[in-house]
PALUM-662286 format. One line per field, with one value per residue: residue number from 1; y, x, z of N, C-alpha, C in turn. Coordinates in steps of 0.1 Angstrom, whole numbers. Each point is the difference from the previous one (the first is absolute). Layout:
N
num <- (NUM, ...)
nyy <- (Y, ...)
nxx <- (X, ...)
nzz <- (Z, ...)
cayy <- (Y, ...)
caxx <- (X, ...)
cazz <- (Z, ...)
cyy <- (Y, ...)
cxx <- (X, ...)
czz <- (Z, ...)
This chain:
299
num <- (1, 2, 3, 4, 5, 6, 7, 8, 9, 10, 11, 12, 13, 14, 15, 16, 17, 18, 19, 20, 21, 22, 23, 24, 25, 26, 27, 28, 29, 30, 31, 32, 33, 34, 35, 36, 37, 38, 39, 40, 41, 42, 43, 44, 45, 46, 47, 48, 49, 50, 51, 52, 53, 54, 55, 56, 57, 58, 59, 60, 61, 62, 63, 64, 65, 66, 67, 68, 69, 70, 71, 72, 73, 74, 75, 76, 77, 78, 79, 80, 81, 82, 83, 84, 85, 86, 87, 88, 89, 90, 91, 92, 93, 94, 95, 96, 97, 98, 99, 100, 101, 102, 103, 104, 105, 106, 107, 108, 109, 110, 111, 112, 113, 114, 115, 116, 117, 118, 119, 120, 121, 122, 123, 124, 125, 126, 127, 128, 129, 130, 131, 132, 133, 134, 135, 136, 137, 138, 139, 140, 141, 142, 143, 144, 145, 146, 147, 148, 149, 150, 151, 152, 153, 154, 155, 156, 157, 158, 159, 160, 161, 162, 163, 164, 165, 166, 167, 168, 169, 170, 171, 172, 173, 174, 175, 176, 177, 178, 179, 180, 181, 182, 183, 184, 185, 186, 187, 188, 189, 190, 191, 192, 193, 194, 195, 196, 197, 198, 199, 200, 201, 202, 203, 204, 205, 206, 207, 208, 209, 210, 211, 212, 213, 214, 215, 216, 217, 218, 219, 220, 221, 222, 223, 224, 225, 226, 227, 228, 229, 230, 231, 232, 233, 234, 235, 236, 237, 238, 239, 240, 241, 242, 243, 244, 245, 246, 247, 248, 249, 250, 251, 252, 253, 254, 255, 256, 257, 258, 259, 260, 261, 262, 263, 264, 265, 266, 267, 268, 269, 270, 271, 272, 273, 274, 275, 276, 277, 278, 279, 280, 281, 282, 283, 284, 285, 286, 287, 288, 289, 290, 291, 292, 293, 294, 295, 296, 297, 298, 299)
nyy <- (388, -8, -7, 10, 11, 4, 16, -6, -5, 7, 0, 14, 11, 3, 14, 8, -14, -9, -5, -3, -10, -8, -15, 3, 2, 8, 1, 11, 0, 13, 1, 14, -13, -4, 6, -11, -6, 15, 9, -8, 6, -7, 2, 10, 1, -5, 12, 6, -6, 2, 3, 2, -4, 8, 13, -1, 1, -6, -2, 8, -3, 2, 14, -3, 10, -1, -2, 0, -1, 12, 2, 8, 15, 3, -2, 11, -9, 6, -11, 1, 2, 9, -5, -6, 15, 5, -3, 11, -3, -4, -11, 8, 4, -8, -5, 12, 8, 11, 10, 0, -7, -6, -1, -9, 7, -2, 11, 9, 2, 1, 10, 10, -2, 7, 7, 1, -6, -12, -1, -6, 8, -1, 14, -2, 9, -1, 15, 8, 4, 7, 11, -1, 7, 10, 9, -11, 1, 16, -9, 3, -16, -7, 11, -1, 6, 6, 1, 2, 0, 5, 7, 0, 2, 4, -1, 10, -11, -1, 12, -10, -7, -9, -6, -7, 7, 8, 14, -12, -8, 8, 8, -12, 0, 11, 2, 6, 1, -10, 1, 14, -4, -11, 6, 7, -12, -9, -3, -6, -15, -7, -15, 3, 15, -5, -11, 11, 0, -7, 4, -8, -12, 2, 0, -9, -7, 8, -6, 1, 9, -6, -5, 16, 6, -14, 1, 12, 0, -13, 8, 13, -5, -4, 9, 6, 1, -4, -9, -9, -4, 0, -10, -6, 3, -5, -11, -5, -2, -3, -6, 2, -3, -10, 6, -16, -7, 6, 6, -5, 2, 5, 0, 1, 4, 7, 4, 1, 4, 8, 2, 2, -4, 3, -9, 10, 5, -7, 5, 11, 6, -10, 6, 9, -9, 3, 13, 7, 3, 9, -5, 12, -1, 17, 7, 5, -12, -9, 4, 3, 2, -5, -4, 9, 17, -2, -7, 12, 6, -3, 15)
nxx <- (-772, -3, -3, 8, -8, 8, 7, 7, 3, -6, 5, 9, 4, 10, 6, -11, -4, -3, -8, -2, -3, -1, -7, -8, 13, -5, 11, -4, 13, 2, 3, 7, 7, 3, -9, 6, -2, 5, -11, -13, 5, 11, 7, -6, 5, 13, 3, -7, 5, 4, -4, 2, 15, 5, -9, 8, 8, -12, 11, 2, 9, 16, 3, 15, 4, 10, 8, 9, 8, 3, -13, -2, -4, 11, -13, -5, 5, 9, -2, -15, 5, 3, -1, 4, -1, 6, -10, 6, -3, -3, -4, -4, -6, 6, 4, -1, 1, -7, 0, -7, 6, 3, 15, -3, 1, 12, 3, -11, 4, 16, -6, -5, 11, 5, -13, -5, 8, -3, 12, 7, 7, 9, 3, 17, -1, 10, -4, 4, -12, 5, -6, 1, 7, -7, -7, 9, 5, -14, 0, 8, -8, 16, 7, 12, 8, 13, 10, 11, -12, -1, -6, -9, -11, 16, -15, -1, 10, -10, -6, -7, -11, -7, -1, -3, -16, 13, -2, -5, 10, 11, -7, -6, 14, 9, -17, -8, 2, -3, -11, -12, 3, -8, -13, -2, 7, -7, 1, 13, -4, 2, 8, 8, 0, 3, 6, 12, 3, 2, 8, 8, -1, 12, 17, -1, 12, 10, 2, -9, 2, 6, 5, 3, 4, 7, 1, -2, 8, 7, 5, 7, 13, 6, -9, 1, -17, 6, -12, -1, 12, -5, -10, 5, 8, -5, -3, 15, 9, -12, -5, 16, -8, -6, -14, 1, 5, -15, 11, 9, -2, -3, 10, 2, -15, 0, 13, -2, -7, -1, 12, -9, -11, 13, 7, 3, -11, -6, 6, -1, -16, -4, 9, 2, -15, 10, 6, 0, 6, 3, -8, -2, -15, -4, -3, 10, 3, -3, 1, -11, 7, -10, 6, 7, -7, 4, 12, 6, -12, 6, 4)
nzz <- (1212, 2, -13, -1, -8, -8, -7, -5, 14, 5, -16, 11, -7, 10, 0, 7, -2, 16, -5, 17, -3, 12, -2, -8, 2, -3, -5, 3, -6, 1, -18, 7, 3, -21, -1, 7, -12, -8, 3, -9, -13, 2, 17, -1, -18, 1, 13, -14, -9, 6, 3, -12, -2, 10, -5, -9, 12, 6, -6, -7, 10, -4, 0, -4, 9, -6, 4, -12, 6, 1, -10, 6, -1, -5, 2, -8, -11, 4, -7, 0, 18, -3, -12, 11, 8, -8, 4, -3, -9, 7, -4, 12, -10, -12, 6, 4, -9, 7, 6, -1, -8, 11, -4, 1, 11, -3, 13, 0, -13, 1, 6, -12, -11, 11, -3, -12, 7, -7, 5, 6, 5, 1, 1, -5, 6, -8, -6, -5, 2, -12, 0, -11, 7, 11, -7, -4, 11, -6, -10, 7, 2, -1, 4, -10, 10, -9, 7, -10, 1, -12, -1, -9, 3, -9, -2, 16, 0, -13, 4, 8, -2, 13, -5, -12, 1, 6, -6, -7, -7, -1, 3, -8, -5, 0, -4, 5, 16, -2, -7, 5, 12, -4, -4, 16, 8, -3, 11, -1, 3, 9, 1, 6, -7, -8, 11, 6, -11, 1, -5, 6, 1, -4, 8, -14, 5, -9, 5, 3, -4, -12, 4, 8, -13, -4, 13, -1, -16, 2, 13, -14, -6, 12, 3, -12, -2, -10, 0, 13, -2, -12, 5, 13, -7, -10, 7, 6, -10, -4, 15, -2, -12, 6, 0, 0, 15, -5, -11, 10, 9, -10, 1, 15, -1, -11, 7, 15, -8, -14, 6, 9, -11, -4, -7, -3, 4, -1, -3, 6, 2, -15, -10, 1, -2, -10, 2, -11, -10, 2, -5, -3, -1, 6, -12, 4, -9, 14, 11, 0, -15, 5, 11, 2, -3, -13, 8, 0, 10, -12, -1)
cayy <- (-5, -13, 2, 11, 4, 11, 12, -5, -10, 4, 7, 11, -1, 15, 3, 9, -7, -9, -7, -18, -5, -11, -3, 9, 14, 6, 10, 13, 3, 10, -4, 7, 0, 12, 11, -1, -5, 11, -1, 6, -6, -16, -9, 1, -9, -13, -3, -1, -13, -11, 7, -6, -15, -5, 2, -9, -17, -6, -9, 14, 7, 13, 4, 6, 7, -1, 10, -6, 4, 7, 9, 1, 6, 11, 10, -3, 4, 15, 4, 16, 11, 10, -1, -11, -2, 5, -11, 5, -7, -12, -8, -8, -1, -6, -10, -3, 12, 11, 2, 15, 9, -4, -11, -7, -5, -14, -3, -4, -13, -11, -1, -9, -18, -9, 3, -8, -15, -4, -4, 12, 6, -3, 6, -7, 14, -8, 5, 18, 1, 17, 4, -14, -14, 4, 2, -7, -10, 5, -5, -16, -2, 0, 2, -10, 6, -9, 8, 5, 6, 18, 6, 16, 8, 6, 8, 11, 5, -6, 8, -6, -2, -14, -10, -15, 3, -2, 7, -6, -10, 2, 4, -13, -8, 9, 16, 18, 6, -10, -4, 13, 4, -9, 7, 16, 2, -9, -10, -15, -4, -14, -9, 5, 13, -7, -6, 8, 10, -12, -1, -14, -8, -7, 3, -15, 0, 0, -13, -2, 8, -9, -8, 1, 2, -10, -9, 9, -5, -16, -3, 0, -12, -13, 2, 8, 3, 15, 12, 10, 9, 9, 11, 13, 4, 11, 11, 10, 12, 4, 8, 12, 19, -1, 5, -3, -14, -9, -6, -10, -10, -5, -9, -13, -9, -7, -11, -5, -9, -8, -4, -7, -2, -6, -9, 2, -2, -13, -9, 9, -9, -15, -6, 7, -5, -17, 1, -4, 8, 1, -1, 6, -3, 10, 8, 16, 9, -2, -2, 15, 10, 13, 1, 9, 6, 2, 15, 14, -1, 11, 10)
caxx <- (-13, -9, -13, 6, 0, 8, -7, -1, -10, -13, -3, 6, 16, 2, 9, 3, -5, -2, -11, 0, -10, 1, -7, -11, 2, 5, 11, 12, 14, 8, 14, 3, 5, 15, -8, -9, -13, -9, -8, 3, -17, -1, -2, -13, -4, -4, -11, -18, -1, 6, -15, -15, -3, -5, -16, -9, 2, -5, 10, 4, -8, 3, 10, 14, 6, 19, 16, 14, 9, 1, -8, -17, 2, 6, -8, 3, 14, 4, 7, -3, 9, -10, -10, -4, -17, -1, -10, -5, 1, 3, -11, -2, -12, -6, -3, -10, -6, 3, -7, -7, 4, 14, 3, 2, 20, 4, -2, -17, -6, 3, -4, -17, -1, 6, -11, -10, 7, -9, 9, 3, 16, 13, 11, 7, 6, 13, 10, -6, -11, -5, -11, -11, 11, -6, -14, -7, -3, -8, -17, 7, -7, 12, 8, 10, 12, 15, 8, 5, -5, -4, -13, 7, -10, 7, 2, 6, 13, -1, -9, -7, -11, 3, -6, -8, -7, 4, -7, -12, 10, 10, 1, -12, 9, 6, -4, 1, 9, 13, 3, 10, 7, 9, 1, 4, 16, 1, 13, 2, -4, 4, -13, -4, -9, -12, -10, -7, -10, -11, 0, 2, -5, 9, 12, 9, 13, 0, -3, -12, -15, -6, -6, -15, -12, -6, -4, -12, -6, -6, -11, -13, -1, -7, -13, -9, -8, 3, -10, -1, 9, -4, -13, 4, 10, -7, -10, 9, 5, -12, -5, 7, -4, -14, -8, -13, -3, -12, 5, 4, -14, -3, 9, 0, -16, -3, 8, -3, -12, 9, 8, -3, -8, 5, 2, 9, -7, -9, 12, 7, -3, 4, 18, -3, -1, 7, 12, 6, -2, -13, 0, -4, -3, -2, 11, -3, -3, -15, -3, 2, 6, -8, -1, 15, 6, 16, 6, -8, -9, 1, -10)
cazz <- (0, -9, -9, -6, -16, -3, -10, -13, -1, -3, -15, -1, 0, 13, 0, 12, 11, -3, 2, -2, 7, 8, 15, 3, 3, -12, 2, -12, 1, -10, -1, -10, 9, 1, 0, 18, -3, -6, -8, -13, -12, -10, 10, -4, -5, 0, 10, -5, -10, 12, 5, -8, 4, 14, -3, -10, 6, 10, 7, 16, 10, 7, -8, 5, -10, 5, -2, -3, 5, 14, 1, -5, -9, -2, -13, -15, -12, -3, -10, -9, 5, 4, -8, 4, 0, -9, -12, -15, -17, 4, 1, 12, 1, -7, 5, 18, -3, 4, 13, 4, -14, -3, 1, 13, 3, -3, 11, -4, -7, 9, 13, 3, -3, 12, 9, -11, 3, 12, 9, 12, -9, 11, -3, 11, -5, 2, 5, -4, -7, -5, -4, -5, 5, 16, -8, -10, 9, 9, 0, 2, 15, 12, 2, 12, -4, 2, 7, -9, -11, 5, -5, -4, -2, -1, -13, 0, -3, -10, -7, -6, 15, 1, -8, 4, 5, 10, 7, 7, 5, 8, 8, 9, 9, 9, 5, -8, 3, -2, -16, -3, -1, -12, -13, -4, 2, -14, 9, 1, 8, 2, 2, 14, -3, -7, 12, 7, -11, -9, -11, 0, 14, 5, 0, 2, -4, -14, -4, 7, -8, -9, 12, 5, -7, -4, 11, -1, -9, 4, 5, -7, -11, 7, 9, -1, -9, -12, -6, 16, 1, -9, 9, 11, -10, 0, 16, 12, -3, -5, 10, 1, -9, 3, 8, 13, 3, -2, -8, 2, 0, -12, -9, 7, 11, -13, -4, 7, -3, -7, -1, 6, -6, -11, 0, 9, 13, -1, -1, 4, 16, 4, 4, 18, 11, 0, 2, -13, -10, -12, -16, -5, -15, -6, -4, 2, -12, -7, 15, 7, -6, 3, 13, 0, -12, -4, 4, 1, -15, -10, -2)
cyy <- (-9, 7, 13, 1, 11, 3, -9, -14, 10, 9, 10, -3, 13, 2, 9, -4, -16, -9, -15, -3, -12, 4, 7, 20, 9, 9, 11, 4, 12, -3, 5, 6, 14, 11, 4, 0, 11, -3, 3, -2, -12, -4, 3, -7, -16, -3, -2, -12, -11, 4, -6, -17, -6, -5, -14, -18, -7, -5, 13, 3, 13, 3, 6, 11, 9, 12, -11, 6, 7, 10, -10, 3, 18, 12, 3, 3, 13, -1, 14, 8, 13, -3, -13, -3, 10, -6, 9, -7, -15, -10, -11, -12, -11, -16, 5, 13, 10, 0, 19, 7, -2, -13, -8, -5, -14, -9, -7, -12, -16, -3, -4, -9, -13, 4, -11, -15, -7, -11, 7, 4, -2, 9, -5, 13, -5, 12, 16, -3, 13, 6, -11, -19, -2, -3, -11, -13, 0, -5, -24, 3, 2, 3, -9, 9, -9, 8, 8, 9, 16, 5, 18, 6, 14, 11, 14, 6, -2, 11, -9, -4, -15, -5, -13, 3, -4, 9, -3, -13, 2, 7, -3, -10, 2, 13, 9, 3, -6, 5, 11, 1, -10, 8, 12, 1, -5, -8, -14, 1, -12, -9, 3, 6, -10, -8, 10, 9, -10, -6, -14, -6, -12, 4, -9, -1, -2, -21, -9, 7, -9, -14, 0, 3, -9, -8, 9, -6, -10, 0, 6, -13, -11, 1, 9, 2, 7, 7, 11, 11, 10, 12, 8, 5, 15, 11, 5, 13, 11, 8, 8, 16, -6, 17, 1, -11, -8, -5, -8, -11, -1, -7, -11, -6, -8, -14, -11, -13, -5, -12, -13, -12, -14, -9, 5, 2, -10, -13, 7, -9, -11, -1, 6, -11, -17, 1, -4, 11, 4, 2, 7, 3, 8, 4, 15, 8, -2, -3, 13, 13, 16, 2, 12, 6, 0, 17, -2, 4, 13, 7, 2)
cxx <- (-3, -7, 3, -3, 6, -9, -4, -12, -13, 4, 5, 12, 3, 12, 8, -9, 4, -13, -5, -11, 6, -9, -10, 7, 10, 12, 4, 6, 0, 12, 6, 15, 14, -7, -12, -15, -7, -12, 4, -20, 3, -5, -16, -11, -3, -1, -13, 1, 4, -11, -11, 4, -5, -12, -5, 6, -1, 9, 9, -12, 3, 14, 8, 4, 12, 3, 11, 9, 4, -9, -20, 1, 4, -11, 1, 11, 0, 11, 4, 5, -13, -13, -11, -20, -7, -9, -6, 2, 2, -13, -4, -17, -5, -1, -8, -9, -5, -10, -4, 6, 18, 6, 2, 11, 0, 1, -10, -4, 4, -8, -12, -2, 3, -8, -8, 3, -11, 9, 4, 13, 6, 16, 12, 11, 16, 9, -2, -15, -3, -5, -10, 4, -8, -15, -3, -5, -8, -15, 8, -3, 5, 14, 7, 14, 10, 5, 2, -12, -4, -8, -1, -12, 6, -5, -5, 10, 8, -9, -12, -10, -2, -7, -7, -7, 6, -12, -13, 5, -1, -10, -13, 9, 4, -3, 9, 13, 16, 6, 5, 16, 17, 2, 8, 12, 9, 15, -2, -1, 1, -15, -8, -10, -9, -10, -9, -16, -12, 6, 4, -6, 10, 11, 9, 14, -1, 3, -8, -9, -7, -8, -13, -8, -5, -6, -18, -9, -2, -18, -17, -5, -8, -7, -13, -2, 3, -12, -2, 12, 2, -9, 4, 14, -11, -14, 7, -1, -9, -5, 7, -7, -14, -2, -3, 4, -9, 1, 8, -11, -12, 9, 4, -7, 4, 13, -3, -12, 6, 11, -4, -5, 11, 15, 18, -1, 1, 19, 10, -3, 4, 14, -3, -4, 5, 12, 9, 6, -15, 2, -10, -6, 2, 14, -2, -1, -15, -14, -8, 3, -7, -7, -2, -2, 16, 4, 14, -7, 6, -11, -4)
czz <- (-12, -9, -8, -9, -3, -8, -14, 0, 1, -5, 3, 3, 4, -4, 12, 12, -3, 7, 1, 10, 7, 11, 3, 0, -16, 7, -13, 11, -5, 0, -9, 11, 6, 2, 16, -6, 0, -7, -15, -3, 0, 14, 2, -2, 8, 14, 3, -1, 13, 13, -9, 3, 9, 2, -4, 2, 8, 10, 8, 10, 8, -4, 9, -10, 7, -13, -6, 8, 13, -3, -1, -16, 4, -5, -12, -3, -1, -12, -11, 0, 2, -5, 2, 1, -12, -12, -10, -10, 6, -2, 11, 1, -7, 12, 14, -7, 7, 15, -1, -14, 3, -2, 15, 6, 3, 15, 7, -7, 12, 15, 0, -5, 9, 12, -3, -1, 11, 6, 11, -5, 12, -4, 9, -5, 8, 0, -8, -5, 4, -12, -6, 5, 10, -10, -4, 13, 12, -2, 2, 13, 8, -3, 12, -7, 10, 13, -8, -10, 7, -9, 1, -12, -12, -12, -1, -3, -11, -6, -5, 12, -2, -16, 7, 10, 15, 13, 4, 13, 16, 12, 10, 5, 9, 7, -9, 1, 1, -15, -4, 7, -8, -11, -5, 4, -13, 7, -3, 15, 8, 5, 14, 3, -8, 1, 9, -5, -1, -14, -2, 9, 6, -6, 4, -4, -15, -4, 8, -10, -8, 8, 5, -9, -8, 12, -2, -7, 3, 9, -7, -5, 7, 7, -1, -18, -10, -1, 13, -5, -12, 0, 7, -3, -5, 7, 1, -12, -7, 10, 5, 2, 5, 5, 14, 2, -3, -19, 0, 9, -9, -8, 7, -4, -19, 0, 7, -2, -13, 1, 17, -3, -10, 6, 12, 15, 1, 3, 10, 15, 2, 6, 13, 9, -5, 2, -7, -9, -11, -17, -4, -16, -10, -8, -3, -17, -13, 11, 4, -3, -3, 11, 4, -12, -3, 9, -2, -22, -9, -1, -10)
């Protein structure tokens, strides 16, 4: 793709990811390749910071996010060996700091920072995505998996329970009953099962995958409203935990008139009845930005 900015051109420099922008659509790569792209604190880390870019650049309209090699991601580095989830004497907290009096898993911090995106997210799961490998790609709009990719909910069998607020996740995607029984078998699993589940929405040949999910992306890029698509980005996933249908038609009736009222309507109809592309004036980082409370809202 044309127009490409790498990590260093906008001021970060990655070491367990890689981060680019062309053409309107942002790509992270995990790339932690020798390692099936294990989680760590560092890939973490600079998953936030590659998430806060996004945020903050008009010129993305929608994000890819891949796997190096024959993995998604493998779940976390078990390098530790037994001692792996063992966070005594450890300092998890000084950069995301605590929740209910604890440190905040590193899982979590990634997901709702990839909730909190006002892009749409596009996962192109190329091949193992387990335990945080499967979690970290449950608040991403669209799932698109490879032939080859498998999935594996695994961390009963780990003495441990899902992370990255999977248990709220996971099971408005796939029901209750799907999810428990992902969880409590703690089984790898194929793309098949995984279409079947909900859990993906398409099962494309492992070289075809990247493709469709930049063809996704394009038609964000070339036909539709960042600020429209920021907004209902966050309706959808906000009216999740709604109450009541009549809180989402309160949040309609307000955007509706708002956002009716201003310059991307107004340009939206025209190309429509000139048959044309549309140019769109609005920008989603100064546009509207309190349309939409920030979700999901810290407690």
């Amino acid at each position: 793709m044309s127009g490409a900015a790498d990590s260093e051109e906008v001021g970060v420099e990655f070491t367990e990811i890689e981060y680019s922008v062309a053409d309107g659509i942002a790509t992270i790569v995990l790339d932690r390749e020798a390692r099936m792209n294990a989680f760590t604190g560092q890939m973490c880390d600079e998953l936030v910071t590659a998430c806060e870019a996004v945020d903050a650049d008009d010129a993305v309209r929608a994000l890819v996010v891949t796997g190096r090699g024959r993995a998604f991601c493998a779940g976390a580095d078990l390098g530790d060996g037994g001692g792996t989830f063992d966070y005594r004497g450890r300092d998890r907290n000084e950069r995301y700091g605590e929740v209910d009096g604890v440190a905040r898993d590193r899982g979590g911090v990634v997901a709702l920072r990839f909730a909190a995106l006002r892009v749409p997210v596009i996962a192109a799961i190329n091949g193992p995505a387990v335990g945080v490998g499967a979690t970290m790609t449950l608040p991403m709009d669209v799932r698109l998996a490879g032939a080859s990719a498998r999935f594996g909910f695994v961390f009963a069998r780990l003495g441990i329970v899902p992370e990255a607020a999977s248990s709220w996740f996971l099971p408005r995607i796939v029901g209750i009953s799907r999810a428990m029984e992902w969880a409590m078998t703690a089984r790898v699993f194929g793309a098949r099962e995984a279409l079947e589940g909900g859990l993906v929405s398409r099962v494309l040949p492992d070289e075809d995958l990247l493709d469709a999910a930049y063809a996704l992306a394009r038609e964000v890029v070339e036909n539709t409203s960042p600020v429209s698509v920021a907004v209902t980005r966050r309706m959808m996933w906000s009216m999740l935990s709604a109450s009541s249908p009549w809180e989402a038609h309160a949040l309609d009736s307000r955007a509706v008139v708002e956002l009716g009222r201003d310059g991307d309507a107004a340009e939206g109809v025209t190309a429509f009845l000139e048959k044309r592309a549309p140019d769109f004036p609005l920008r989603r980082t100064r546009d509207h930005t309190d349309l939409v409370p920030p979700w999901p809202g810290r407690p």
